[in-house]
C-alpha positions in Angstrom: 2.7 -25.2 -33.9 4.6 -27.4 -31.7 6.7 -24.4 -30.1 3.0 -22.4 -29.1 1.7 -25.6 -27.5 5.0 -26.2 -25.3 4.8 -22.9 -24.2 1.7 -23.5 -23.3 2.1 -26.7 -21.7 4.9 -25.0 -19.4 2.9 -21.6 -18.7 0.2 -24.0 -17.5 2.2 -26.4 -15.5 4.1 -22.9 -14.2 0.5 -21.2 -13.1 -0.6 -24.9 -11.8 2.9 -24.9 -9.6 1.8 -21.5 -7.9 -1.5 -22.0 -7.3 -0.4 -25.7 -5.6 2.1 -23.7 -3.2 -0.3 -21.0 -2.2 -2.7 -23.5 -1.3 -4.9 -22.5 1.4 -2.9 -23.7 5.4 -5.7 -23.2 7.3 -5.9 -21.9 10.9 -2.6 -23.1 12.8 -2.2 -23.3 16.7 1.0 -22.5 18.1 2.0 -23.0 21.9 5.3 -21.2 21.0 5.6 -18.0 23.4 8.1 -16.0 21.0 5.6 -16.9 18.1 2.8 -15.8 19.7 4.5 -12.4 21.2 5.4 -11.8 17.6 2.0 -12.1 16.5 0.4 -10.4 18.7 3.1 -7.1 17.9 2.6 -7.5 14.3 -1.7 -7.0 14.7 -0.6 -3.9 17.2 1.4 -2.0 14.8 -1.3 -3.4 11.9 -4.2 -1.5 14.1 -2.0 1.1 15.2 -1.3 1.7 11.7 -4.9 1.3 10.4 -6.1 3.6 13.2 -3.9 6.6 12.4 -4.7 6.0 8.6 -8.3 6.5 9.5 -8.0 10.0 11.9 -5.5 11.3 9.1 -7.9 12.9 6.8 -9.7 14.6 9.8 -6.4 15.9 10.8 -5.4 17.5 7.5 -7.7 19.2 5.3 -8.2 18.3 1.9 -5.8 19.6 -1.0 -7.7 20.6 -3.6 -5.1 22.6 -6.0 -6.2 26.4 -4.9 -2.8 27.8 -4.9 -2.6 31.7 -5.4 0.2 32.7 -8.3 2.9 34.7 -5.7 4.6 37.2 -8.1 2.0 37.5 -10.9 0.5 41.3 -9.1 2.5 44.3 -10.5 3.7 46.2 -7.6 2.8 49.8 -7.6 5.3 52.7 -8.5 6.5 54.7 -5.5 5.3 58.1 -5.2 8.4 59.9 -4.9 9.2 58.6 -8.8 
């Protein structure tokens, strides 16, 4: 009984460790030029991203799975045989 509860103890403290270092930051302002270049290329390449994500789908039709079997037709005997 005493081994369940330290485990528990410890998963709990564990879990309560994360969730204290994720904790929300908030909205920060930065007057840093290479931080803000950076920033700005990152959402860029995020919408460029998103953007050809979304036109993808017009571009290529669906595959739905109609293959034909290549091989499966008998091929006619020649009429000289």
């Amino acid at each position: 009984m005493k081994k369940v509860s330290l485990a528990v103890l410890l998963s709990l403290s564990a879990v309560a460790s994360v969730a204290y270092a994720q904790g929300d930051q908030g909205v920060t302002m930065s007057t840093d030029p290479a931080k803000i270049s950076d920033i700005e290329m990152r959402a860029q390449n995020l919408q460029s991203r998103q953007d050809s994500m979304q036109n993808m789908p017009a571009q290529a039709p669906a595959h739905k799975g109609h293959h034909k079997k290549s091989g499966s037709k008998k091929m006619a005997p020649e009429a000289g045989q």
